[in-house]
N, C-alpha and C positions, 0 to 999 in steps of 0.2 A: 636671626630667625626670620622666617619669613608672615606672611601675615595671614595667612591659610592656621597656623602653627598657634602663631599670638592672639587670633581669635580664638580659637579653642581655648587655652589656658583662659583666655578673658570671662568664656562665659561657663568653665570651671568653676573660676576663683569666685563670680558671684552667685553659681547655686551654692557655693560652701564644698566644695567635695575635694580639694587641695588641703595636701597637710600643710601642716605650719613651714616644714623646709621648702616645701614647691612655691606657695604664698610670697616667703620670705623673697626666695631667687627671681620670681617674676616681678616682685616689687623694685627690687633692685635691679634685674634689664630696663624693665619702664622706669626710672629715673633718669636711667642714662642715655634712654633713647626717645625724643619727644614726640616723634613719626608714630614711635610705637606705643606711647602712651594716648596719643590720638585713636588710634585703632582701638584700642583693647574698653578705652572711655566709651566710644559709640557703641561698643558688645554689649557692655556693662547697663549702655540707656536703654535701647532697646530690648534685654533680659529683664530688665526691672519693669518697662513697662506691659512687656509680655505678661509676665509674674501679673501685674497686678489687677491685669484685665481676665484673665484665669479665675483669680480670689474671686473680682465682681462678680463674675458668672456661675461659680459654682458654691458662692456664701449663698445662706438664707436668710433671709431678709425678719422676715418674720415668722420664728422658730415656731411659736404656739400655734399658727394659722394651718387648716388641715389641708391637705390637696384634694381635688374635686378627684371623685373618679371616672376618669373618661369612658364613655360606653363606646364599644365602637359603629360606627356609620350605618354598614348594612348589617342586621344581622342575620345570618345564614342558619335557617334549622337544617338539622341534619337530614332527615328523611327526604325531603325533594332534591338534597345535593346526595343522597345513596342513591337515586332511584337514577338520575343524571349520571353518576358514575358506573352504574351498572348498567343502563344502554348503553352505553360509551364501550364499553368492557366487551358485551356483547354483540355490538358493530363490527367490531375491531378480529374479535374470533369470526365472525364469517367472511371479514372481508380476506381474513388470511388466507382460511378455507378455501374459498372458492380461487383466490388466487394460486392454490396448490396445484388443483385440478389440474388435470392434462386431459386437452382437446385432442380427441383420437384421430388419426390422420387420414386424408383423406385418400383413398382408395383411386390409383388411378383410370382411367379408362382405357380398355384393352382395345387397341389396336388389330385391325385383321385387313391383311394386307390380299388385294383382290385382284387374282391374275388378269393380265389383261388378255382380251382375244387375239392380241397378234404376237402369240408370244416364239420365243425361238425354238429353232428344233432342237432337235440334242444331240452334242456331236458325237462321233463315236471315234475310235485310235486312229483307222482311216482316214477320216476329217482332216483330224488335227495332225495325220502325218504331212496330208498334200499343203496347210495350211505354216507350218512351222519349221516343216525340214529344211536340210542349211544354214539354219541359223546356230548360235552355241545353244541361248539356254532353251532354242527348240528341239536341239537333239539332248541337251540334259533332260527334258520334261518325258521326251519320249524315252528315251531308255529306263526312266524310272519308272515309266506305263507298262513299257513292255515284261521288264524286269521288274518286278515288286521287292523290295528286301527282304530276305528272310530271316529267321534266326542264325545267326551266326554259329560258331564254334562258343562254348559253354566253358571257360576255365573254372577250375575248381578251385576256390579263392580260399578255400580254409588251409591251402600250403603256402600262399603269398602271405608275406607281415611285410608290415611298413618298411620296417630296415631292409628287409631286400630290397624293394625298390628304389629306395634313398640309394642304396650305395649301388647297383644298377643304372639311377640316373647317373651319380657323379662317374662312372665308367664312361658313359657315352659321353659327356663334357666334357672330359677331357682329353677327347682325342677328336673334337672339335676343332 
């Protein structure tokens, strides 16, 4: 056994709480092992002295003699520690309160933006034709001045469904 093991049983065997077979077996290791009779001795001194410093302290000395009764230190009347309690209480609810509030925001300042006197003339199609012709996206800008888009052609969408077009596309894919 080891001695983790042997102190246990040690300080079993002197609160009393081993039967007579455990008793019996431990007596009989500790005979044959003097290391371990060592160990399980010092369990034994120190439980007993524990044990008796225990008694000291918690006998009475002198049964008849009465105990004083202790008043205690401060004592606190109730009413100044209600009224204390209840500023506190009351503190505490407005500091919520007011914590709740929301500060309404603040309203920005309107801006008004002020022509200046040199300002430009306005061009007009002319302009911008001697200004951008030649160019790509200056003849894409004009042709879409000149030509406005209009309404297109109008399909009548309540004969198209999904599936047609699904198997319309896979038509054109595959002869990709």
């Amino acid at each position: 056994m080891n001695r983790e093991i042997i102190e246990r049983l040690a300080i079993d065997s002197a609160a009393g709480e081993l039967n007579e077979d455990a008793e019996t077996l431990l007596q009989f290791y500790l005979d044959e092992h003097p290391k371990a009779t060592q160990w399980a001795g010092d369990v034994r001194q120190m439980y007993n002295q524990t044990e008796t410093a225990i008694q000291a302290k918690t006998a009475y000395t002198n049964v008849g003699q009465v105990v004083p009764k202790i008043s205690p230190v401060l004592r606190l009347r109730w009413q100044p520690a209600a009224r204390w309690a209840a500023a506190i209480v009351f503190g505490l609810f407005i500091g919520f309160t007011a914590g709740r509030w929301e500060i309404p925001p603040r309203t920005p300042k309107t801006l008004i933006q002020v022509s200046s006197p040199t300002s430009k003339p306005v061009e007009n199609v002319s302009d911008l034709k001697e200004r951008y012709a030649g160019t790509f996206w200056g003849d894409k800008m004009l042709a879409m001045l000149e030509h406005p888009p209009s309404r297109g052609n109008i399909a009548d969408l309540r004969d198209t469904r999904s599936w047609d077009a699904y198997k319309q596309y896979r038509k054109e894919k595959n002869h990709e």
